[in-house]
MITIKOL-40090 format. One line per field, with one value per atom (N, C-alpha, C): residue number from 1; x, y, z. Coordinates in steps of 0.2 Angstrom, whole numbers, always signed. Layout:
N
k c(NUM / ...)
east c(X / ...)
north c(Y / ...)
up c(Z / ...)
***
This chain:
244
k c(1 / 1 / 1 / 2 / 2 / 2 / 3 / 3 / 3 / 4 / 4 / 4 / 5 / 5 / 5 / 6 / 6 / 6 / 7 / 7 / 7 / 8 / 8 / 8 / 9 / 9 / 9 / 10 / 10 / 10 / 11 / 11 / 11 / 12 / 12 / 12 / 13 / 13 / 13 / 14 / 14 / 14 / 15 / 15 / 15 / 16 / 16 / 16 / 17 / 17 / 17 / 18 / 18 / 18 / 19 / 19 / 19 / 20 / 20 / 20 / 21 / 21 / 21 / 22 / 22 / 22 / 23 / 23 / 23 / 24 / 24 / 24 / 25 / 25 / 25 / 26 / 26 / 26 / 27 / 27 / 27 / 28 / 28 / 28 / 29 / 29 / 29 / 30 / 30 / 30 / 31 / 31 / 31 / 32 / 32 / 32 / 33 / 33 / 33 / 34 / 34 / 34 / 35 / 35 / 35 / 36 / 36 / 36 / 37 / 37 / 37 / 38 / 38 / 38 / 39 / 39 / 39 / 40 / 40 / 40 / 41 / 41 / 41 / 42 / 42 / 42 / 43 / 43 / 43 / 44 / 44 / 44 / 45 / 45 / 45 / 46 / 46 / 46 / 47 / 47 / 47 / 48 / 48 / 48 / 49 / 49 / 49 / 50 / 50 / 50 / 51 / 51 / 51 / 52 / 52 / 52 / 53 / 53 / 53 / 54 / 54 / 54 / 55 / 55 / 55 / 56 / 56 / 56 / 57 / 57 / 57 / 58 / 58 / 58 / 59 / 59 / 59 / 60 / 60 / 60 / 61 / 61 / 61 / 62 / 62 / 62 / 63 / 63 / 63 / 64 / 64 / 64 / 65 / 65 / 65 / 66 / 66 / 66 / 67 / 67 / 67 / 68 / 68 / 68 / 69 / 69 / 69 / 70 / 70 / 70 / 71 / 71 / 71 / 72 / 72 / 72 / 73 / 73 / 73 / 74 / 74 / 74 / 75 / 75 / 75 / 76 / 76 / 76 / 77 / 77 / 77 / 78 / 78 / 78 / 79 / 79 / 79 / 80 / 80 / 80 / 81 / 81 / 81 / 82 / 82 / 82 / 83 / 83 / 83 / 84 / 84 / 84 / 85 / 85 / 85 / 86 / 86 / 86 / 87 / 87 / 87 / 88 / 88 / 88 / 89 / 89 / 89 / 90 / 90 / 90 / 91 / 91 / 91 / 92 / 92 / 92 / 93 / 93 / 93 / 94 / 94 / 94 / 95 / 95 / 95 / 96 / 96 / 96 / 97 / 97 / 97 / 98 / 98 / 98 / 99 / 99 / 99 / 100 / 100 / 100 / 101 / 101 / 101 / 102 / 102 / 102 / 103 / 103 / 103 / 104 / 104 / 104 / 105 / 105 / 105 / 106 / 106 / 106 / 107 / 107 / 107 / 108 / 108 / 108 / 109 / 109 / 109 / 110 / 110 / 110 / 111 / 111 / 111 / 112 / 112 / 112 / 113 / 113 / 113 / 114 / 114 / 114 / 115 / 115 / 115 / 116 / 116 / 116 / 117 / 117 / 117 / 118 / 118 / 118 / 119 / 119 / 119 / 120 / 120 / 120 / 121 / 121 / 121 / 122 / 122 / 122 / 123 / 123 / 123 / 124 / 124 / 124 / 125 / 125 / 125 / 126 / 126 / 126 / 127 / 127 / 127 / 128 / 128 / 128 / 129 / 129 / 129 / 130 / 130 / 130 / 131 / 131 / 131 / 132 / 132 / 132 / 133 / 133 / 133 / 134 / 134 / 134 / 135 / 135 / 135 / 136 / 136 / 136 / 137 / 137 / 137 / 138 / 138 / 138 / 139 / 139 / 139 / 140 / 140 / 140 / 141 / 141 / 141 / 142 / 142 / 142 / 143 / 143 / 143 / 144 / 144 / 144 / 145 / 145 / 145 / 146 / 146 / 146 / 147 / 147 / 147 / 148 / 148 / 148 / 149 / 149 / 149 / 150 / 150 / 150 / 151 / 151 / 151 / 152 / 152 / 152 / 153 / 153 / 153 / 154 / 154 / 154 / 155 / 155 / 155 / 156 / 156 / 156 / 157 / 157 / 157 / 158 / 158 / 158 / 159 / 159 / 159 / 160 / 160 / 160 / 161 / 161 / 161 / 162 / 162 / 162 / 163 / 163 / 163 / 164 / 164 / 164 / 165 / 165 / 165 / 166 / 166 / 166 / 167 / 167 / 167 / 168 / 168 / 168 / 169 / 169 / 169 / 170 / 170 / 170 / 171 / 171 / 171 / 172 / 172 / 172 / 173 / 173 / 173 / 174 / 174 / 174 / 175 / 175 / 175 / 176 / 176 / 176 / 177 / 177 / 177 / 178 / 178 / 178 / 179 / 179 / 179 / 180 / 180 / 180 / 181 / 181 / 181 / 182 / 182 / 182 / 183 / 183 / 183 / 184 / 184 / 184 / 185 / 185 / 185 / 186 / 186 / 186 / 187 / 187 / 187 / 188 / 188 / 188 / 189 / 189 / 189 / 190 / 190 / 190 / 191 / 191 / 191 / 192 / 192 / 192 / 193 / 193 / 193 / 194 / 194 / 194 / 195 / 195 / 195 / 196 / 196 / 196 / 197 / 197 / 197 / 198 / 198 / 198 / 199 / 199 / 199 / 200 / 200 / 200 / 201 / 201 / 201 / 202 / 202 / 202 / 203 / 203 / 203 / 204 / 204 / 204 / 205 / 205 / 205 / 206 / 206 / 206 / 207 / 207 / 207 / 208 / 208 / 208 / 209 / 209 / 209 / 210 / 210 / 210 / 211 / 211 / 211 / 212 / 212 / 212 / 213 / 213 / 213 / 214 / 214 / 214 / 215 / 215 / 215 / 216 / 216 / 216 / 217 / 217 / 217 / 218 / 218 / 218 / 219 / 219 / 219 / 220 / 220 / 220 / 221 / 221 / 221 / 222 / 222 / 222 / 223 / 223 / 223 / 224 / 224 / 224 / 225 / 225 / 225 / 226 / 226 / 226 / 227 / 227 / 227 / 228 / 228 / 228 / 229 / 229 / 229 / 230 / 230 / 230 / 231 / 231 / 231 / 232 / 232 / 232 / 233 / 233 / 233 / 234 / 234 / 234 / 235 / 235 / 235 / 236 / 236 / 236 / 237 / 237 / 237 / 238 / 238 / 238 / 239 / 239 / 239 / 240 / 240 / 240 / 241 / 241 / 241 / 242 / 242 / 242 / 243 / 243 / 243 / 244 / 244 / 244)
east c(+4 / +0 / +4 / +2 / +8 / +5 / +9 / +9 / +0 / +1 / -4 / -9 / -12 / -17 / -18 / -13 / -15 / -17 / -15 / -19 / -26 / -28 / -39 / -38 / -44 / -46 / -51 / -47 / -51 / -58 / -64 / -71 / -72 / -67 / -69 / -68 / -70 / -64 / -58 / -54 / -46 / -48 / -42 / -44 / -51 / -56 / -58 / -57 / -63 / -61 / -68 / -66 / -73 / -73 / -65 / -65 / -68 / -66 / -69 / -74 / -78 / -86 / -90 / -87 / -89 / -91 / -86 / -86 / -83 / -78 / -72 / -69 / -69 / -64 / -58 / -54 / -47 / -42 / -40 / -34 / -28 / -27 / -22 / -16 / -13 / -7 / -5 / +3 / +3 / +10 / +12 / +17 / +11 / +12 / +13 / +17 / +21 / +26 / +26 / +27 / +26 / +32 / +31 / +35 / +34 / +39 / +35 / +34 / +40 / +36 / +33 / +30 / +23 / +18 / +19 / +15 / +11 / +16 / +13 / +9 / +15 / +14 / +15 / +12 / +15 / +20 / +26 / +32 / +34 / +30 / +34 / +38 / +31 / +34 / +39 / +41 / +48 / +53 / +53 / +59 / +61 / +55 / +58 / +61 / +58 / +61 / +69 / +69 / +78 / +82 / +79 / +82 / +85 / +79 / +80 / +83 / +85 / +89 / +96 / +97 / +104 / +104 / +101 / +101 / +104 / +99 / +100 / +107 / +111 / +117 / +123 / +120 / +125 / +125 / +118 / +117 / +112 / +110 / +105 / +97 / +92 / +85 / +82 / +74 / +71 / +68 / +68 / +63 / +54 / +52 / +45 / +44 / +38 / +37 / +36 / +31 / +29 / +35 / +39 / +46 / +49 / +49 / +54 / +48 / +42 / +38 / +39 / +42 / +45 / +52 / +55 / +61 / +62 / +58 / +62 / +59 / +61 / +62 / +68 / +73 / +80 / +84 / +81 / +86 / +88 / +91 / +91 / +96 / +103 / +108 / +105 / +102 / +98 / +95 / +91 / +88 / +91 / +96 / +101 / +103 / +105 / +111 / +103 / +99 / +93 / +91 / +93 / +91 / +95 / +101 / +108 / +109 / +105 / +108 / +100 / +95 / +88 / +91 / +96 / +97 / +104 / +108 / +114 / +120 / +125 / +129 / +129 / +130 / +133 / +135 / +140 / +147 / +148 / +150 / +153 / +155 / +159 / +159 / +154 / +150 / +144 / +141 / +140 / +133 / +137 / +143 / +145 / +145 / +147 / +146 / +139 / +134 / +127 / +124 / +125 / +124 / +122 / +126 / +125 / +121 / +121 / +116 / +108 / +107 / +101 / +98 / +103 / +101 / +102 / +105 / +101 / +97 / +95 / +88 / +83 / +84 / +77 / +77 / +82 / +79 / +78 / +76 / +76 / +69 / +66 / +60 / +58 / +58 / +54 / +47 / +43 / +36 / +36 / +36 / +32 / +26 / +25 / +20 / +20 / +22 / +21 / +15 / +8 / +3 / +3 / +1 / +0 / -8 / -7 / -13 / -18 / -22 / -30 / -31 / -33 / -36 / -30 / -25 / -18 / -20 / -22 / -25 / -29 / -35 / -37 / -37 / -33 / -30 / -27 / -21 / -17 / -19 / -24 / -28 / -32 / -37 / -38 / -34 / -28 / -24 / -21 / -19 / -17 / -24 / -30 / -35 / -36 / -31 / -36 / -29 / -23 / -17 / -13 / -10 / -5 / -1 / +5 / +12 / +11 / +13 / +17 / +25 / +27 / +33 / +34 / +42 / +40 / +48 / +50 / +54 / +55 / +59 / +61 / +70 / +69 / +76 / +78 / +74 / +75 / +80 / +84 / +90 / +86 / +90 / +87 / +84 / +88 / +85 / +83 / +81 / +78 / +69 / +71 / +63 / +60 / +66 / +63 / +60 / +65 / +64 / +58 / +54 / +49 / +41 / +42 / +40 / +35 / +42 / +41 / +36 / +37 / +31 / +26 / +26 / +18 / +15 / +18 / +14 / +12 / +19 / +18 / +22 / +27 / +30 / +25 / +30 / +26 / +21 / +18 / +17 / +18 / +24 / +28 / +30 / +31 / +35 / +41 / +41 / +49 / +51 / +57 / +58 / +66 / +63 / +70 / +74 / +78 / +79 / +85 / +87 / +90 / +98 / +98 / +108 / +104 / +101 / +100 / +105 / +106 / +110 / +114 / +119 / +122 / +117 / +114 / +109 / +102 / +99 / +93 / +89 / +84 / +80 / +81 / +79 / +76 / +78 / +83 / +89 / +83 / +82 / +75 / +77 / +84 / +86 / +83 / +81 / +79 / +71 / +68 / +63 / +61 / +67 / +66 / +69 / +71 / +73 / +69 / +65 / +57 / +52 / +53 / +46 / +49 / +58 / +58 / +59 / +60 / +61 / +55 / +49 / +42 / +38 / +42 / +38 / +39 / +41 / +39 / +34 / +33 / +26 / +25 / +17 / +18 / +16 / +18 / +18 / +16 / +15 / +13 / +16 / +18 / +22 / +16 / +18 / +14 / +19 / +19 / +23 / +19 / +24 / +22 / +29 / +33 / +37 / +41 / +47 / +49 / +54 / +55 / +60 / +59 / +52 / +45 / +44 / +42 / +39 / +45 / +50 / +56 / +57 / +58 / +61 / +56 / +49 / +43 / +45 / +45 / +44 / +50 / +56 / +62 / +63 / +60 / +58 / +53 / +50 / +44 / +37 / +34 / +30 / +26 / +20 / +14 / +16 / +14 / +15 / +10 / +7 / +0 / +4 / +2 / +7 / -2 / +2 / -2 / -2 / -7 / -9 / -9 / -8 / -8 / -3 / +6 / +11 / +17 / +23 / +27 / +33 / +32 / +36 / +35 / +41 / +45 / +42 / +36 / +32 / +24 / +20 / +13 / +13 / +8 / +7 / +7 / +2 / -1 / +7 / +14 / +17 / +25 / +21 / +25 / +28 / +22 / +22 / +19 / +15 / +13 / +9 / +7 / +2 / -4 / -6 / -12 / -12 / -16 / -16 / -21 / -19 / -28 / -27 / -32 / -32 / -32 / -34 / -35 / -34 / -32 / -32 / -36 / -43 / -49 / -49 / -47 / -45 / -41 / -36 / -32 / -33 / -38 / -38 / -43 / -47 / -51 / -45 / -41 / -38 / -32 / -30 / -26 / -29 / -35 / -41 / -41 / -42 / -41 / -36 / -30 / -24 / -23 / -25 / -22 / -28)
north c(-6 / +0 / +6 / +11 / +17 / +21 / +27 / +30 / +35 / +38 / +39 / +37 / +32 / +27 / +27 / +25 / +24 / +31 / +36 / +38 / +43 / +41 / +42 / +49 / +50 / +57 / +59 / +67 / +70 / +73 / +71 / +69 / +79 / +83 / +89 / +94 / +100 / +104 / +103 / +104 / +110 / +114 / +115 / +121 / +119 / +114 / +112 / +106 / +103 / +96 / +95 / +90 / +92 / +95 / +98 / +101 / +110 / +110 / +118 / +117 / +110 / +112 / +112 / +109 / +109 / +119 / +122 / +129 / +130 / +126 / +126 / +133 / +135 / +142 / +141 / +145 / +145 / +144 / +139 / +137 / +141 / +141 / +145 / +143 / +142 / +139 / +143 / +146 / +150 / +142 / +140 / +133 / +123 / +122 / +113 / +110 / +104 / +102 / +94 / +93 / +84 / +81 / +74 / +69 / +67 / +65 / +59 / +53 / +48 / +41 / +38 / +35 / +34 / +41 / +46 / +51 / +53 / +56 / +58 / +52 / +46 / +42 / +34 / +29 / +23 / +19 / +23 / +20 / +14 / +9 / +2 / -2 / -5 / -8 / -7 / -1 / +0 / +0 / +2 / +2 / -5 / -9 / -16 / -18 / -17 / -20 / -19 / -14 / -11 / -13 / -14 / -16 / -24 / -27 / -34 / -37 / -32 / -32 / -32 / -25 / -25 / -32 / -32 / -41 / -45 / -46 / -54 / -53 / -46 / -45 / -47 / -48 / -52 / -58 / -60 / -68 / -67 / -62 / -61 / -64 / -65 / -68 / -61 / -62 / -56 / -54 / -47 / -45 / -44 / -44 / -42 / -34 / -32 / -26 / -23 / -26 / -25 / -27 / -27 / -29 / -21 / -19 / -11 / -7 / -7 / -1 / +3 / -5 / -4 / -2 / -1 / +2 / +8 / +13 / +19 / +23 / +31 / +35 / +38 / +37 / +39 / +39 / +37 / +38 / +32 / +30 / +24 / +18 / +24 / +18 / +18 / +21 / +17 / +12 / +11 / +6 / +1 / +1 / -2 / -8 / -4 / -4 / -11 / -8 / -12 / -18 / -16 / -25 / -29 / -28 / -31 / -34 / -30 / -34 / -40 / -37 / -42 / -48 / -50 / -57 / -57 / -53 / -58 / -52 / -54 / -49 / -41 / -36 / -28 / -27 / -22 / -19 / -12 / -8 / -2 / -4 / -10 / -13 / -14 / -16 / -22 / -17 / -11 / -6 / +0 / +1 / +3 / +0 / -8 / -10 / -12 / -12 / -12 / -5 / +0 / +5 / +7 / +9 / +10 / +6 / +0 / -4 / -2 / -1 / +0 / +6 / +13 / +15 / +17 / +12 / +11 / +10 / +4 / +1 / +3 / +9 / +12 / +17 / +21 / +26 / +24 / +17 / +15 / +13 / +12 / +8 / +13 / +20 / +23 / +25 / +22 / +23 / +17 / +11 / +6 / +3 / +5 / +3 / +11 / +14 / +20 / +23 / +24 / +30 / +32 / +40 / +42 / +41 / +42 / +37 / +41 / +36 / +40 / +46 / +52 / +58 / +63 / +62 / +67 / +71 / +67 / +74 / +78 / +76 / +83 / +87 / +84 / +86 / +92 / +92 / +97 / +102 / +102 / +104 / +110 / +105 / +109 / +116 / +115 / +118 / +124 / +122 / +128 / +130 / +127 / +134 / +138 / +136 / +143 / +146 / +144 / +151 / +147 / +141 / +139 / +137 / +136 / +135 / +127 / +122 / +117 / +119 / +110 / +109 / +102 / +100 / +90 / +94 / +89 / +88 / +80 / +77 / +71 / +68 / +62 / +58 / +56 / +57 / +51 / +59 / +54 / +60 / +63 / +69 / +76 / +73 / +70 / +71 / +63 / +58 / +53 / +56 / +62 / +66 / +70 / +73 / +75 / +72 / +67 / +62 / +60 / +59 / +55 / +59 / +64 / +70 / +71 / +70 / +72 / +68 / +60 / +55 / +55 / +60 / +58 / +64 / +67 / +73 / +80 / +80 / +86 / +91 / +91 / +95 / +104 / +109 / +115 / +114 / +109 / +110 / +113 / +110 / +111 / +118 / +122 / +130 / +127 / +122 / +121 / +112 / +110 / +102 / +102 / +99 / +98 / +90 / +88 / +81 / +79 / +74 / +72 / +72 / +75 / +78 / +85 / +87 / +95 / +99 / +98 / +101 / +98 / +97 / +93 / +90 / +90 / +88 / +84 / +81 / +80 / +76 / +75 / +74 / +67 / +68 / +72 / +77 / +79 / +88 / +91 / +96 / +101 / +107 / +107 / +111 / +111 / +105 / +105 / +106 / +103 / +109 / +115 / +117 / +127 / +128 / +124 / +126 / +125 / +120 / +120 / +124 / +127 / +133 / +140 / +143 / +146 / +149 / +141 / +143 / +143 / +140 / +141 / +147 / +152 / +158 / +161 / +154 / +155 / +158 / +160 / +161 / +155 / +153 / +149 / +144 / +136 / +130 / +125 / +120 / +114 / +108 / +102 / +96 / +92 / +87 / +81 / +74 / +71 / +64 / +58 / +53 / +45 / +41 / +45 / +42 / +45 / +43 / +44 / +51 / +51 / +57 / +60 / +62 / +67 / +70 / +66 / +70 / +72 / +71 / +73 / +79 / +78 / +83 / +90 / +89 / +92 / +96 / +93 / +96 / +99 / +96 / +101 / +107 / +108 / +112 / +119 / +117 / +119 / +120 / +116 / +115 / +110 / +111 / +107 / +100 / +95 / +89 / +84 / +83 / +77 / +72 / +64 / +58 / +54 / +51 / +45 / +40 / +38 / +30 / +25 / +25 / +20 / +20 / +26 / +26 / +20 / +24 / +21 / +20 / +14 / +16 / +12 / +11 / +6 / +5 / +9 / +8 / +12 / +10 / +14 / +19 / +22 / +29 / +32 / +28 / +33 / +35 / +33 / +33 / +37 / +38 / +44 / +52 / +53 / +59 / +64 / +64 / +69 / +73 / +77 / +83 / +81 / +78 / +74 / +68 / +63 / +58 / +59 / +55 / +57 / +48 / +46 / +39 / +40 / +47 / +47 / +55 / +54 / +61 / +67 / +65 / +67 / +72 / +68 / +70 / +78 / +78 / +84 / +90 / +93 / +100 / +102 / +97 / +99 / +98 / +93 / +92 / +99 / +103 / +109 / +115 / +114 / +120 / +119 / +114 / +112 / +113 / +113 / +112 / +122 / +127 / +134 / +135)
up c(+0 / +0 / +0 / -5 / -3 / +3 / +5 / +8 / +8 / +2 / +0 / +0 / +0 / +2 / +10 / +12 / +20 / +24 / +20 / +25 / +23 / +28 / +29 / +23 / +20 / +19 / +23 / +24 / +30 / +28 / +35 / +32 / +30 / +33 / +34 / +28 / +25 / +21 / +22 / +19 / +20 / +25 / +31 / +37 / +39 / +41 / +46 / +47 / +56 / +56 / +60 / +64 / +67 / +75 / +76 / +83 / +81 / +75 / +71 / +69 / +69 / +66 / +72 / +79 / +85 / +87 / +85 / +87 / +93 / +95 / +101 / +102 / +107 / +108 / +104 / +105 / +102 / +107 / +106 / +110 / +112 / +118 / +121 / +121 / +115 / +114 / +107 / +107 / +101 / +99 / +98 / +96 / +100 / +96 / +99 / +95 / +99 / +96 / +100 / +94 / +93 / +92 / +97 / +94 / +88 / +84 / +78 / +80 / +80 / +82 / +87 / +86 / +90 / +92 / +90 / +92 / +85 / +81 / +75 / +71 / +69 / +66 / +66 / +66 / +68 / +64 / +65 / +63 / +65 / +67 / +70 / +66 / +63 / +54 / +51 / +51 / +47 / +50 / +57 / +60 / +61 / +63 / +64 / +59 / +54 / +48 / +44 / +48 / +48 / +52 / +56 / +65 / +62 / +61 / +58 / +54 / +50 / +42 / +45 / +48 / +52 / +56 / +62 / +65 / +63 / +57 / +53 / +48 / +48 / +42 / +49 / +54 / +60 / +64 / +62 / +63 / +68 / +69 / +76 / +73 / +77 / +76 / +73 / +73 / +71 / +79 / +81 / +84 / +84 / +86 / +85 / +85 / +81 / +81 / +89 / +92 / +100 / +106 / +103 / +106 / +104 / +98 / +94 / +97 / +98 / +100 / +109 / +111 / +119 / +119 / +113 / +112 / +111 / +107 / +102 / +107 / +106 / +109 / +112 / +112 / +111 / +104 / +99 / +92 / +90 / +85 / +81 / +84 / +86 / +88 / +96 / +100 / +106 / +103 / +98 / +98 / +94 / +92 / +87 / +94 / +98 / +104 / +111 / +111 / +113 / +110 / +104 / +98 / +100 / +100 / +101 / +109 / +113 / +119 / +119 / +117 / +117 / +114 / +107 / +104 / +108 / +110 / +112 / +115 / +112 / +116 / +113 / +116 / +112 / +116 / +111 / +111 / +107 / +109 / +104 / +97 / +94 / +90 / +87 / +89 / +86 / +83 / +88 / +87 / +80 / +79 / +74 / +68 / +68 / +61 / +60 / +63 / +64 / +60 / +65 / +63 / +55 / +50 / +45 / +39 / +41 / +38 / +42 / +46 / +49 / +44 / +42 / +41 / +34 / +31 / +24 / +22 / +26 / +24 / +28 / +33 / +33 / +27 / +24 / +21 / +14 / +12 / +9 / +9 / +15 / +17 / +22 / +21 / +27 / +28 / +22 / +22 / +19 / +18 / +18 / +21 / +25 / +32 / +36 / +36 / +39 / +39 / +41 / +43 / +48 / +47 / +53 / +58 / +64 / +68 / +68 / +68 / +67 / +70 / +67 / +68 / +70 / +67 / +69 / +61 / +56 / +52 / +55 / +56 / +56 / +63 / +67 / +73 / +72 / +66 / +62 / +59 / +55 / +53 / +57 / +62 / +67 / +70 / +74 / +76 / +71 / +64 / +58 / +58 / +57 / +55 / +61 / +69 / +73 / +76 / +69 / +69 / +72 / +76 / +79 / +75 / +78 / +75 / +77 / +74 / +76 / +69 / +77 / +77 / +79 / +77 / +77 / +81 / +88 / +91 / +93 / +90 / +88 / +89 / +92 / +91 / +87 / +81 / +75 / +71 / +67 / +64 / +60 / +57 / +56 / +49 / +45 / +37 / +36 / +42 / +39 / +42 / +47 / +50 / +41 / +39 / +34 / +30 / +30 / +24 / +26 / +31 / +31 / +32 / +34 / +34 / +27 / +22 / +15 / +11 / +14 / +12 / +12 / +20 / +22 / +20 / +17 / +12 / +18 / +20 / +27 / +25 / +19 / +20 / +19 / +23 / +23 / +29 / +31 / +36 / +44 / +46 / +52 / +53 / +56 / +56 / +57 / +60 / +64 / +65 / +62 / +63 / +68 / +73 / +76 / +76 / +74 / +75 / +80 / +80 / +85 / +88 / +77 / +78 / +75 / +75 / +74 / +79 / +85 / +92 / +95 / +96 / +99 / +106 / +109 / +113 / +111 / +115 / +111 / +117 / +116 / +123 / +128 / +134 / +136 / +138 / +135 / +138 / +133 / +137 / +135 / +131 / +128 / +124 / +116 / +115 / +107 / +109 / +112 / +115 / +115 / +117 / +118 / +109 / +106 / +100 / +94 / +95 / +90 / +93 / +98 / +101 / +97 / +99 / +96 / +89 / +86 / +79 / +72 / +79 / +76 / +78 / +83 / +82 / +88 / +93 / +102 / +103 / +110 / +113 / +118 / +122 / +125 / +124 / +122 / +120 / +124 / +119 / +125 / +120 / +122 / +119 / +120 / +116 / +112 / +112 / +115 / +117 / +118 / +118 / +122 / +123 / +126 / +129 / +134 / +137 / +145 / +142 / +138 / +137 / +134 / +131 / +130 / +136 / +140 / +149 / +150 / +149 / +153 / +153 / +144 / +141 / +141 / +141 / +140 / +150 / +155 / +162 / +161 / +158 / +160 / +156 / +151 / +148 / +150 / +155 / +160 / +154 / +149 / +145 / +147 / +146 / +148 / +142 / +146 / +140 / +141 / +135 / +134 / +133 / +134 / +131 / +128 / +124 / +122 / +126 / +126 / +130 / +124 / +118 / +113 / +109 / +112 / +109 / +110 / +108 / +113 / +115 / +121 / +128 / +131 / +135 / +138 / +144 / +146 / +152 / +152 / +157 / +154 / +156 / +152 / +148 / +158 / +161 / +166 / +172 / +170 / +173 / +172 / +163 / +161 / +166 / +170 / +172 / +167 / +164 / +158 / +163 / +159 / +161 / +161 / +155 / +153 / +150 / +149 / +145 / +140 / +133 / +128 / +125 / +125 / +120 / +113 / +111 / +103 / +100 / +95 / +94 / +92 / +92 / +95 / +101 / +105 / +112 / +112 / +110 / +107 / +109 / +105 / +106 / +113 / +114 / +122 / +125 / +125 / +131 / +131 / +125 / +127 / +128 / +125 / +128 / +137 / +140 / +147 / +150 / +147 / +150 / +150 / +144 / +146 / +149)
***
């Protein structure tokens, strides 16, 4: 299935959804800033399928997907470096000659399987029609974010993309945080997460932070420490409307 295919057509016009046909106040938020995997989009599928490919180019078994969804959230070689100790031994070695192959064959395969999760369009959507900036602050490296970005037919969307080597830092150090608020306009923000160093990064930042309950993470949602939780992103815009 391409990319284009997977994902829904929004039941709404362009610039509405149905938190704007609802006739919802306006959100008191001038930026939101998103993770991408597992927040934005269900990158599972393909990650595994890279993880795997590296793995098996070392004699390692295959992971499960539900096994790599309790992994990512720190960047590719964390979860390079996670695959490796799951099948057997790692090493600084292992995870370097590993390395490179993983990310060939993602950027090769990075929308195979990739959609994003039900109702994060018109979520988006929502939010540009009532003048908010988003922003993606992500582990995943700078130009396979773009790169993937690009598939899902987002480019222009985002004011601002931060990725994981954008700054010599990256989360849960709350510096690429203040860096996607301010290079999408700043003002006062809220983050969008589902994992431990989203919360992290989102508190030490001092930004409110929503976490999904159906992303993911190495632990449950309700124990992230988030601001708020939502099951859908439905849920979205009331729950930022309630949090300012």
């Amino acid at each position: 299935m391409s990319v284009a295919a997977a994902i829904p057509a929004a039941p709404f016009p362009i610039g509405q959804s149905r938190f704007t046909a609802r006739g919802m106040r306006r959100i008191p938020f001038d930026v939101v800033v998103f993770d991408l995997d597992g927040t934005l989009a269900d990158t599972a599928l393909d990650l595994t399928a890279a993880l795997n490919y590296a793995l098996g180019e070392l004699g390692r078994p295959n992971i499960s997907p539900e096994a790599v969804r309790r992994m990512v959230g720190h960047g590719a070689r964390a979860l390079l470096r996670k695959g490796l100790a799951a099948t057997g031994e790692v090493n600084d070695a292992l995870v370097d000659q590993a390395f490179p192959l993983l990310i060939r064959y993602y950027e090769d395969h990075i929308a195979d399987h990739t959609r994003p999760f039900d109702g994060v369009e018109g979520a988006l959507s929502a939010l540009d029609a009532q003048g908010v900036k988003l922003a993606i602050c992500t582990n995943k490296l700078e130009a396979l974010t773009l790169d993937l970005v690009a598939a899902l037919g987002w480019q222009g969307r985002f004011a601002a993309i931060v990725g994981g080597d954008t700054l010599p830092l990256r989360k849960p150090d709350p510096t690429p945080v203040h860096e996607a608020i301010g290079r999408a306009g700043g003002g006062r923000a809220a983050f969008v997460g589902d994992s431990i160093s989203d919360t992290d990064a989102a508190r030490a930042a001092g930004v409110p932070c929503i976490a999904l309950t159906f992303g993911f993470s190495d632990r449950p949602a309700d124990q992230l420490g988030a601001t708020a939780l939502i099951d859908h992103f439905d849920e979205l815009l009331p729950t930022l409307e309630r949090l300012g």
